[in-house]
PDB file of N, CA, C and O in Angstrom, chain B, residues numbered from 101:
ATOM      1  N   UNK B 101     -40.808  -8.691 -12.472  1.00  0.00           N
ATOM      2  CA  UNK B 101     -39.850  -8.281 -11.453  1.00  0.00           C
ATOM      3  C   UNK B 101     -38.467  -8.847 -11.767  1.00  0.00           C
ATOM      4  O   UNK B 101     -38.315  -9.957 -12.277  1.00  0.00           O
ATOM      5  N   UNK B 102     -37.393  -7.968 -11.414  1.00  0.00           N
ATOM      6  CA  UNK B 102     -36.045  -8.588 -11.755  1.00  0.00           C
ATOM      7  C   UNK B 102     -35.592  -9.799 -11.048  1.00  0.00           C
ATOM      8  O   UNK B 102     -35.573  -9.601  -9.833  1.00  0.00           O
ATOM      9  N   UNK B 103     -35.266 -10.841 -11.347  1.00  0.00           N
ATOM     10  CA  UNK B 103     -35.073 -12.008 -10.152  1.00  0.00           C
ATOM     11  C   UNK B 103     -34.002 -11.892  -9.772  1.00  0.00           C
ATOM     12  O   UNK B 103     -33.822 -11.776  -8.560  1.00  0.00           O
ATOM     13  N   UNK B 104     -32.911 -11.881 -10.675  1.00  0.00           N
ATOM     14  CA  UNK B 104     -31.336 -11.348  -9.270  1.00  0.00           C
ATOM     15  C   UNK B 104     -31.682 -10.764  -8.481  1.00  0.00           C
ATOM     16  O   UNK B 104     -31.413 -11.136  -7.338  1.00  0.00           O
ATOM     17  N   UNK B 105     -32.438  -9.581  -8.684  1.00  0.00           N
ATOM     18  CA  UNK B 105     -32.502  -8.771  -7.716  1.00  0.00           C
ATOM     19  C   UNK B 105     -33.197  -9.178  -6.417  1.00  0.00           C
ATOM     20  O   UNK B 105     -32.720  -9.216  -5.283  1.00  0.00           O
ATOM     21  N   UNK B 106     -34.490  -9.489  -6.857  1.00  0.00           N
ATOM     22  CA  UNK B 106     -34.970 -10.506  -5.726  1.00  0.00           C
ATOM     23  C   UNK B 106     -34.037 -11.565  -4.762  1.00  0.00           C
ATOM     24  O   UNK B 106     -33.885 -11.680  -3.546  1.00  0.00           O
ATOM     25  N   UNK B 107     -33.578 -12.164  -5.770  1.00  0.00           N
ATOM     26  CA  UNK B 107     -32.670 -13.053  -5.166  1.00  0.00           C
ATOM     27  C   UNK B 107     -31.429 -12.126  -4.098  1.00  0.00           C
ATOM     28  O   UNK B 107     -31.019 -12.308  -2.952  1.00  0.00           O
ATOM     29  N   UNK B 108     -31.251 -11.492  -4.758  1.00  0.00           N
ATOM     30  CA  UNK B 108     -30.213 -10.403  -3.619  1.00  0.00           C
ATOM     31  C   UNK B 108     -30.903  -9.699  -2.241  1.00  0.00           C
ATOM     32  O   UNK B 108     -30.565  -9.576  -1.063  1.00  0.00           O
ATOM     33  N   UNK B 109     -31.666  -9.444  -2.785  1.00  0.00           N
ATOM     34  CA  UNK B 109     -33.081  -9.357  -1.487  1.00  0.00           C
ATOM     35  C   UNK B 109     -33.134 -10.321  -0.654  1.00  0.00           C
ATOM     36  O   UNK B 109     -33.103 -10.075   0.552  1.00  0.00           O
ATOM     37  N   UNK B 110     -33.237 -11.801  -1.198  1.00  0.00           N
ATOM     38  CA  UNK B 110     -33.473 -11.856  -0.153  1.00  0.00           C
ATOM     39  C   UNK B 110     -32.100 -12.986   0.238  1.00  0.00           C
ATOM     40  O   UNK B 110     -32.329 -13.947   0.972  1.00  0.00           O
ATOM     41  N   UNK B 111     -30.827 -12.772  -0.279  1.00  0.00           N
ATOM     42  CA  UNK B 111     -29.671 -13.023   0.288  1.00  0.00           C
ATOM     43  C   UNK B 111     -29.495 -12.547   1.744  1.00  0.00           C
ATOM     44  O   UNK B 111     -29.143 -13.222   2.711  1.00  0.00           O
ATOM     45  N   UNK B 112     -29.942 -10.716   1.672  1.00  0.00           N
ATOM     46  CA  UNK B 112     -29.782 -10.062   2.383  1.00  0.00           C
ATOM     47  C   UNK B 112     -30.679  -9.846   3.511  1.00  0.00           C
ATOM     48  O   UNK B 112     -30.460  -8.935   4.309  1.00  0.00           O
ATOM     49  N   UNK B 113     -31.930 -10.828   3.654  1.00  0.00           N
ATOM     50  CA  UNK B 113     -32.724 -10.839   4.572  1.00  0.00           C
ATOM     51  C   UNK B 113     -32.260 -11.560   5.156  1.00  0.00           C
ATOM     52  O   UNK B 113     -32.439 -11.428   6.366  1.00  0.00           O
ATOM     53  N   UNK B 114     -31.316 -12.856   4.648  1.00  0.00           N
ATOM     54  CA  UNK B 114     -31.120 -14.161   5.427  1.00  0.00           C
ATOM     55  C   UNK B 114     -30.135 -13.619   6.214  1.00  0.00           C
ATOM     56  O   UNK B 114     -29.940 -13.923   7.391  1.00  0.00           O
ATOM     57  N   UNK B 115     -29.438 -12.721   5.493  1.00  0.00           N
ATOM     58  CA  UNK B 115     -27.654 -12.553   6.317  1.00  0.00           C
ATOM     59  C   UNK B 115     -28.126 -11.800   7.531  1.00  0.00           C
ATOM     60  O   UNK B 115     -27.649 -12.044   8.639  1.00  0.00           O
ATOM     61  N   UNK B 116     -29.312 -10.635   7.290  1.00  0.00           N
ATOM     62  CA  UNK B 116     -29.765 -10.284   8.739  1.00  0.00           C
ATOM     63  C   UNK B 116     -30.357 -11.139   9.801  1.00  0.00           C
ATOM     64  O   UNK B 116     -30.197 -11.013  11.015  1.00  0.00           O
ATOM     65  N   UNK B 117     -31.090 -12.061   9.145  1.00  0.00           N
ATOM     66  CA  UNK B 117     -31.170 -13.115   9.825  1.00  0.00           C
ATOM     67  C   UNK B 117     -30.563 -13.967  10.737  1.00  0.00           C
ATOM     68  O   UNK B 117     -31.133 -14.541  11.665  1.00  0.00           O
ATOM     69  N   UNK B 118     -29.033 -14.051  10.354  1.00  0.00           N
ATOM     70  CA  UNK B 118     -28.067 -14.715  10.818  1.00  0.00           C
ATOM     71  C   UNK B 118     -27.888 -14.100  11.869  1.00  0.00           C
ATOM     72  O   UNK B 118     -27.613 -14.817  12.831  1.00  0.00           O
ATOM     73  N   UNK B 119     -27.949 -12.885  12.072  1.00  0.00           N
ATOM     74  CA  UNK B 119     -27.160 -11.858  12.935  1.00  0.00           C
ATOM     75  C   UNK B 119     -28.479 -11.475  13.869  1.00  0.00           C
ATOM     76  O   UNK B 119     -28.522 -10.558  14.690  1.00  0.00           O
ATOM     77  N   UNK B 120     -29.520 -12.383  13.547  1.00  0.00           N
ATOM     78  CA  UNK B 120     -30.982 -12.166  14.844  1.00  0.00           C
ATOM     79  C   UNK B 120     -31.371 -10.581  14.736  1.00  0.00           C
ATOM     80  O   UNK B 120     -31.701  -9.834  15.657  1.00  0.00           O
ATOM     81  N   UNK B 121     -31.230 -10.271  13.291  1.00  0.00           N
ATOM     82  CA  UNK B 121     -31.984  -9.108  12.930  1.00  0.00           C
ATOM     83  C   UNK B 121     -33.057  -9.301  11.637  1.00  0.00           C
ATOM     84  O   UNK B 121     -32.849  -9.710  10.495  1.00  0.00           O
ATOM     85  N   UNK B 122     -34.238  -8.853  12.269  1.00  0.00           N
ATOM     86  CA  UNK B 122     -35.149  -8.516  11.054  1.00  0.00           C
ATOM     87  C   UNK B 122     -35.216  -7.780   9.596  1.00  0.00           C
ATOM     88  O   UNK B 122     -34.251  -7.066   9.323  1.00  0.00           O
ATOM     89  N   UNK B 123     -35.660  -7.827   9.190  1.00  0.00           N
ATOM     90  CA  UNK B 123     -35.267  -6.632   7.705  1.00  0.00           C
ATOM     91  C   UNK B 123     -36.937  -5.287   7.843  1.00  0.00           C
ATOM     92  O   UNK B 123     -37.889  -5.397   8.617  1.00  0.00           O
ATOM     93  N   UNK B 124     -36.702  -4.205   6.816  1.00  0.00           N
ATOM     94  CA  UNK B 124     -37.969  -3.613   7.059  1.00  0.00           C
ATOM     95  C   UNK B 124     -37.623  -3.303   5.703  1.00  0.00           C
ATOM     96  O   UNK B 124     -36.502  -3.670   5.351  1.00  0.00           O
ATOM     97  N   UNK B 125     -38.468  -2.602   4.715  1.00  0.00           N
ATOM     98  CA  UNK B 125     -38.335  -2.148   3.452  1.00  0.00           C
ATOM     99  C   UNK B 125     -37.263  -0.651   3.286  1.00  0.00           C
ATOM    100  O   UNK B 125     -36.623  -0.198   2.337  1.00  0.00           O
ATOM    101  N   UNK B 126     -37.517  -0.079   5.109  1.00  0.00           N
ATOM    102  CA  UNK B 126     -36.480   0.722   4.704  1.00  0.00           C
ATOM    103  C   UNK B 126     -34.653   0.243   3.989  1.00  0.00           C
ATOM    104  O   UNK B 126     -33.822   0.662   3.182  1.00  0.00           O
ATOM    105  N   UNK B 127     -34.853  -0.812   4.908  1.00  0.00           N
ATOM    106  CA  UNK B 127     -33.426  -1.520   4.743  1.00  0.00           C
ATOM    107  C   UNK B 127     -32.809  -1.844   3.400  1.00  0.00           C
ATOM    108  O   UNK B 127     -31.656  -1.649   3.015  1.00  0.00           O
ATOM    109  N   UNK B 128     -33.906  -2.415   2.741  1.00  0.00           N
ATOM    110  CA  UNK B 128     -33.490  -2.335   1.337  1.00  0.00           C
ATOM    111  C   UNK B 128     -33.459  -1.208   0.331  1.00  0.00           C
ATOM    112  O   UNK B 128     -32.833  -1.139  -0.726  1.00  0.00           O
ATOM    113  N   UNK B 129     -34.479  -0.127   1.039  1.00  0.00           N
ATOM    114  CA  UNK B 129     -34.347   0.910   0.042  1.00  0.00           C
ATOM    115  C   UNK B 129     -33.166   1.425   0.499  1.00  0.00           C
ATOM    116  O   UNK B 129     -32.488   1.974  -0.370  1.00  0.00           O
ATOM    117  N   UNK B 130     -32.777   1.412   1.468  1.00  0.00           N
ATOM    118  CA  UNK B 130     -30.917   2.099   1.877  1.00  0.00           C
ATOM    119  C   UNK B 130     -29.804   1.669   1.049  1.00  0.00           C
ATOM    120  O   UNK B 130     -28.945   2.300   0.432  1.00  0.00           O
ATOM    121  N   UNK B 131     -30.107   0.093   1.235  1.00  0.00           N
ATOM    122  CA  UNK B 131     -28.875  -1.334   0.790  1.00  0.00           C
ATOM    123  C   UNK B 131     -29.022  -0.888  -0.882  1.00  0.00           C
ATOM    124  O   UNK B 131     -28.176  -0.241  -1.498  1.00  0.00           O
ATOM    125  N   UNK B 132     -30.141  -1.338  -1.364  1.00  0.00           N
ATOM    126  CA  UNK B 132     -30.210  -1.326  -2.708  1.00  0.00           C
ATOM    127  C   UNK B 132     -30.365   0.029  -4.063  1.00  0.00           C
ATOM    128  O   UNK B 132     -30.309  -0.055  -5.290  1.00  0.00           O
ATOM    129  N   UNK B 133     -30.573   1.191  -3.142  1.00  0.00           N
ATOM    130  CA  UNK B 133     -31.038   2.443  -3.486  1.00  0.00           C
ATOM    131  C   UNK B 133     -32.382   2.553  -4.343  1.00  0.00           C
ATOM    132  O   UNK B 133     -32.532   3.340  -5.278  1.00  0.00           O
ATOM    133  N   UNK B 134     -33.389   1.594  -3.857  1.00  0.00           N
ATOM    134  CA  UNK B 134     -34.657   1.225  -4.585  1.00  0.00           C
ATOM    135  C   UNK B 134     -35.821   2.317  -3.878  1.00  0.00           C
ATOM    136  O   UNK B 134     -35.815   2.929  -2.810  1.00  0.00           O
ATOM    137  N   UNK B 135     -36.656   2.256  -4.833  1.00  0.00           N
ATOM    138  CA  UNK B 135     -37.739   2.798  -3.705  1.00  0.00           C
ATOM    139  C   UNK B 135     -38.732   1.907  -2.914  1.00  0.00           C
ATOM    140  O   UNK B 135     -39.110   0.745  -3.062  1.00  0.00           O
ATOM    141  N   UNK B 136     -39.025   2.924  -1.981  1.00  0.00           N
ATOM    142  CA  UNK B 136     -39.703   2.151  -0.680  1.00  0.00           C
ATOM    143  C   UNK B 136     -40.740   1.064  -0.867  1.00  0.00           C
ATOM    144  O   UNK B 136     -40.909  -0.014  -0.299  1.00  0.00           O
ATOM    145  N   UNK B 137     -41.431   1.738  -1.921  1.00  0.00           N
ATOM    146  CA  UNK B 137     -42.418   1.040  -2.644  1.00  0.00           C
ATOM    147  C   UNK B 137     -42.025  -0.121  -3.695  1.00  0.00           C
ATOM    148  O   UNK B 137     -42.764  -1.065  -3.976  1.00  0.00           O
ATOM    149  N   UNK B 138     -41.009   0.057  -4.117  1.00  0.00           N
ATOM    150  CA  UNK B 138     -40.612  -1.056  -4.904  1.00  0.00           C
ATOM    151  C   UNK B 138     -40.012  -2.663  -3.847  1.00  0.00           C
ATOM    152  O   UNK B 138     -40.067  -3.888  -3.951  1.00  0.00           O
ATOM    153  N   UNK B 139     -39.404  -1.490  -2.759  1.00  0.00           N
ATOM    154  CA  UNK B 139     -39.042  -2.495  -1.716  1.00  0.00           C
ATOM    155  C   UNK B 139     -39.957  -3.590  -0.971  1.00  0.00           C
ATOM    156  O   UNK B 139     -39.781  -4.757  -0.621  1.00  0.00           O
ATOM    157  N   UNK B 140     -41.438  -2.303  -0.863  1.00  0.00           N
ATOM    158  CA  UNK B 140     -41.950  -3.483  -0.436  1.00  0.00           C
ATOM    159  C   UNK B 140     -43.116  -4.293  -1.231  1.00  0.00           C
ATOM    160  O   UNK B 140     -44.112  -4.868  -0.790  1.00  0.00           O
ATOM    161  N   UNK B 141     -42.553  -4.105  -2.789  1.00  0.00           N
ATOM    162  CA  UNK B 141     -42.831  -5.084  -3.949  1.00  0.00           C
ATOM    163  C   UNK B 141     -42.004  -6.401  -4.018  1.00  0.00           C
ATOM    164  O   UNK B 141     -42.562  -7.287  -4.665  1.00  0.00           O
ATOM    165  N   UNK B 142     -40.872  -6.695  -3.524  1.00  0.00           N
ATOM    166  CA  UNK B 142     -39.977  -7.549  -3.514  1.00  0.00           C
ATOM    167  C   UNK B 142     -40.162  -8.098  -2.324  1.00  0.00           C
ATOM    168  O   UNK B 142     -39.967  -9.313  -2.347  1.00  0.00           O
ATOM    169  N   UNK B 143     -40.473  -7.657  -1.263  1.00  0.00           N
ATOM    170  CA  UNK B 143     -40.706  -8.249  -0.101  1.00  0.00           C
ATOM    171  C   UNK B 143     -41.708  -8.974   0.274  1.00  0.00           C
ATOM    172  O   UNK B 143     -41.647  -9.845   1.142  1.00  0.00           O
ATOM    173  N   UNK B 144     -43.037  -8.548  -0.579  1.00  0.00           N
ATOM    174  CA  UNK B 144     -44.460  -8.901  -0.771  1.00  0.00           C
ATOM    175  C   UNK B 144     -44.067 -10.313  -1.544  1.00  0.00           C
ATOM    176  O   UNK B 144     -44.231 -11.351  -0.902  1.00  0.00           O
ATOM    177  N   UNK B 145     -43.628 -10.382  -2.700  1.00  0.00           N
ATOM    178  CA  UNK B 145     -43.157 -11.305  -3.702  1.00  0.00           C
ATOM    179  C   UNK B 145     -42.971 -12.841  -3.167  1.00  0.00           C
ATOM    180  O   UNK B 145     -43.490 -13.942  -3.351  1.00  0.00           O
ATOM    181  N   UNK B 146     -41.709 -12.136  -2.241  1.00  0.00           N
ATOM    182  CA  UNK B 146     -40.695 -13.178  -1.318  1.00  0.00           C
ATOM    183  C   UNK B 146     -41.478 -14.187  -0.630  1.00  0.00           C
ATOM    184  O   UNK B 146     -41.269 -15.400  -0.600  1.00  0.00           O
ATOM    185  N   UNK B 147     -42.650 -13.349   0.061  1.00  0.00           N
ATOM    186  CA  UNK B 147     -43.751 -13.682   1.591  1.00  0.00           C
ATOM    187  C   UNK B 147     -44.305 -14.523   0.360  1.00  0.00           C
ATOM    188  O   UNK B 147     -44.010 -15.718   0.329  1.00  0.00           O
ATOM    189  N   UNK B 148     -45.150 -13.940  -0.741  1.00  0.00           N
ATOM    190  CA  UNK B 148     -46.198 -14.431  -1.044  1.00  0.00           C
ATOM    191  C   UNK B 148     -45.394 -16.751  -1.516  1.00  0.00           C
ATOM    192  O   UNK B 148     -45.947 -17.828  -1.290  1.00  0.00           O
ATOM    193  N   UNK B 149     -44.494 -16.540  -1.942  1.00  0.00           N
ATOM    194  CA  UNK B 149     -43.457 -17.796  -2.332  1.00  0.00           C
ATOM    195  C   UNK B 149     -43.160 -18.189  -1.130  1.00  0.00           C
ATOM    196  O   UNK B 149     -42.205 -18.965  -1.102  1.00  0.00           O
ATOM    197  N   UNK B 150     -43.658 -17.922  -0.066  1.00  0.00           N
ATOM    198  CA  UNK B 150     -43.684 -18.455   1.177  1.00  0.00           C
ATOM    199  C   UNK B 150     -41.538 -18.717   1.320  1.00  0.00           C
ATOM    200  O   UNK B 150     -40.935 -19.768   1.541  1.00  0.00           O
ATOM    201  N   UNK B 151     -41.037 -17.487   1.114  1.00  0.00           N
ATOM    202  CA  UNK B 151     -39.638 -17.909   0.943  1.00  0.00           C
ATOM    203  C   UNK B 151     -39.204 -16.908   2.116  1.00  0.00           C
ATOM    204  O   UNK B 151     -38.024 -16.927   2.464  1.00  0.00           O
ATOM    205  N   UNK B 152     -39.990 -16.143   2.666  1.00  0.00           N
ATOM    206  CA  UNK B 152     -39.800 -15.267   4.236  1.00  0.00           C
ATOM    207  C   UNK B 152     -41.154 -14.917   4.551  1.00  0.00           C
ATOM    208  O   UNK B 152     -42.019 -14.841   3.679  1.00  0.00           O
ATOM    209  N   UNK B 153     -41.435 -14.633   6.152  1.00  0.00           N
ATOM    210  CA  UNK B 153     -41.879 -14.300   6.820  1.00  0.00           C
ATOM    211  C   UNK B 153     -42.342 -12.454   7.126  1.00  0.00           C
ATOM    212  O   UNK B 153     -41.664 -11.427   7.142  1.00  0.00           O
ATOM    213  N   UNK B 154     -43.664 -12.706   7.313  1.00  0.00           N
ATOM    214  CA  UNK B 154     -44.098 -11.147   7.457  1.00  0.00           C
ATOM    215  C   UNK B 154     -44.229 -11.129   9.132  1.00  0.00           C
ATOM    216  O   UNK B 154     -44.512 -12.048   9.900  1.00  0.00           O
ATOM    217  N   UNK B 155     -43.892  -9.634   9.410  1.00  0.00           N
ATOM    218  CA  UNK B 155     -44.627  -9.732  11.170  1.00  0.00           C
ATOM    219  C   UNK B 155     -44.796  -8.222  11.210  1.00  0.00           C
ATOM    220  O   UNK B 155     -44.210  -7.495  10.408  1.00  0.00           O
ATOM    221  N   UNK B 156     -45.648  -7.740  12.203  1.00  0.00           N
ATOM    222  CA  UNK B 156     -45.583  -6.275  12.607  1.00  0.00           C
ATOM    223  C   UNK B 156     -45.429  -5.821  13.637  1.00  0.00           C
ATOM    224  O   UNK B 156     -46.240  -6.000  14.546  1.00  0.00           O
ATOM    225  N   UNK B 157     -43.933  -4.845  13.812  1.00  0.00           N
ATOM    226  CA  UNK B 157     -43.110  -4.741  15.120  1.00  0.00           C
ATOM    227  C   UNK B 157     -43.655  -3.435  15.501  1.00  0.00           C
ATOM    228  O   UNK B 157     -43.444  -2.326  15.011  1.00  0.00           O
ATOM    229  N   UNK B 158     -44.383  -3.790  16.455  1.00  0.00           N
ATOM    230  CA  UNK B 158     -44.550  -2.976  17.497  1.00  0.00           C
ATOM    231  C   UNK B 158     -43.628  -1.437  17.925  1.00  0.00           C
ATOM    232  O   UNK B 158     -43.996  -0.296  18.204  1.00  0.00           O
ATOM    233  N   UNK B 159     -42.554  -1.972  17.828  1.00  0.00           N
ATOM    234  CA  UNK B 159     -41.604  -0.941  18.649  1.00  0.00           C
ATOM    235  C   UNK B 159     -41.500   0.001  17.501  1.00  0.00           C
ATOM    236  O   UNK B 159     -41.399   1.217  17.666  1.00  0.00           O
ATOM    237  N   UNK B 160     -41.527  -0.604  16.281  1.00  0.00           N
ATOM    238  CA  UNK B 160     -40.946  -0.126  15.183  1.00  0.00           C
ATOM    239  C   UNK B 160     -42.041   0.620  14.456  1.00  0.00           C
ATOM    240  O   UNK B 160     -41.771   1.574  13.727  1.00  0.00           O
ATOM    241  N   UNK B 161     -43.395   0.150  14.667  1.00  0.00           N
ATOM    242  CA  UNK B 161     -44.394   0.499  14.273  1.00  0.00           C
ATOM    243  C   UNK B 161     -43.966   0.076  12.819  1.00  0.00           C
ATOM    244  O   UNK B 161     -43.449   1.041  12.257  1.00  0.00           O
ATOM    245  N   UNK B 162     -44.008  -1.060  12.012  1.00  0.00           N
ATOM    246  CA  UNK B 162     -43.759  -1.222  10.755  1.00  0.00           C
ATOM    247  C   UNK B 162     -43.446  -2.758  10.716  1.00  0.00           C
ATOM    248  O   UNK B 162     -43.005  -3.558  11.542  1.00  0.00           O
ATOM    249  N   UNK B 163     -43.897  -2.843   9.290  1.00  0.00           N
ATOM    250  CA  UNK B 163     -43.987  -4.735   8.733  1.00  0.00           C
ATOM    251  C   UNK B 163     -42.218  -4.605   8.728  1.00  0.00           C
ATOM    252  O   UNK B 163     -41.437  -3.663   8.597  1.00  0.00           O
ATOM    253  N   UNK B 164     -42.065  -6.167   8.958  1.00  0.00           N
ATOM    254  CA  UNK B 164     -41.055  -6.667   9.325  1.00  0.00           C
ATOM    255  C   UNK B 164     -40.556  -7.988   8.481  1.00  0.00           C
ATOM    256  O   UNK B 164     -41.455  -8.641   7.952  1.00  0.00           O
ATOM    257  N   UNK B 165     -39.438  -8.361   8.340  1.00  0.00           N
ATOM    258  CA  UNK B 165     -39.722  -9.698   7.836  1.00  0.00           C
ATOM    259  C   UNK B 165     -38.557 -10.292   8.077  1.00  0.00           C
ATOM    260  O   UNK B 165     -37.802  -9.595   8.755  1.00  0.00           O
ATOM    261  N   UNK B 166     -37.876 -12.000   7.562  1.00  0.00           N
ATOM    262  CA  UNK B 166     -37.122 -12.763   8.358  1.00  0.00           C
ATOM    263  C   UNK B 166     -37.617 -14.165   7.833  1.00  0.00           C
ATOM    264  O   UNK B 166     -38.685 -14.455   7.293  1.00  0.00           O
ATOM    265  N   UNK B 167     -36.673 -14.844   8.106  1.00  0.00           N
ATOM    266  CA  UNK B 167     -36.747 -16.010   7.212  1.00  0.00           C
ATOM    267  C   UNK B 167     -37.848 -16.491   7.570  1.00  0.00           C
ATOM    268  O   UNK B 167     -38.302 -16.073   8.635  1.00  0.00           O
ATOM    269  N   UNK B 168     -38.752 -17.683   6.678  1.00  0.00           N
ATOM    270  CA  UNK B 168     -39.502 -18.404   7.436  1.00  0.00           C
ATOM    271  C   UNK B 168     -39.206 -19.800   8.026  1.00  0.00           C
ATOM    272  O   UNK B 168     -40.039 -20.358   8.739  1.00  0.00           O
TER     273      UNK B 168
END
């Protein structure tokens, strides 16, 4: 996996973070022009390095994530 990229990932989870917003894989496939699936290869990555948080939003019907 590319690690800048990761690393930009998850720059951009934190900055939503800041702002008391969650991230979803759509978000990055928008931000980064990745696919969905790749998105939520980087996101999986992140969780598994215990470096963010997984959850599943209800409202949203979809995994979620956010610092840990």
């Amino acid at each position: 996996m590319d690690e800048i990229l990761e690393n930009q990932i998850l720059e951009f989870v934190q900055n939503r973070h800041k702002k008391n917003e969650s991230t979803a894989s759509r978000h990055i496939h928008i931000r980064f022009d990745i696919e969905i699936l790749d998105a939520e290869k980087f996101l999986e990555s992140l969780t598994l390095k215990n470096r963010i948080s997984k959850f599943y939003d209800e409202d949203y019907q979809e995994d979620r994530y956010n610092i840990s």
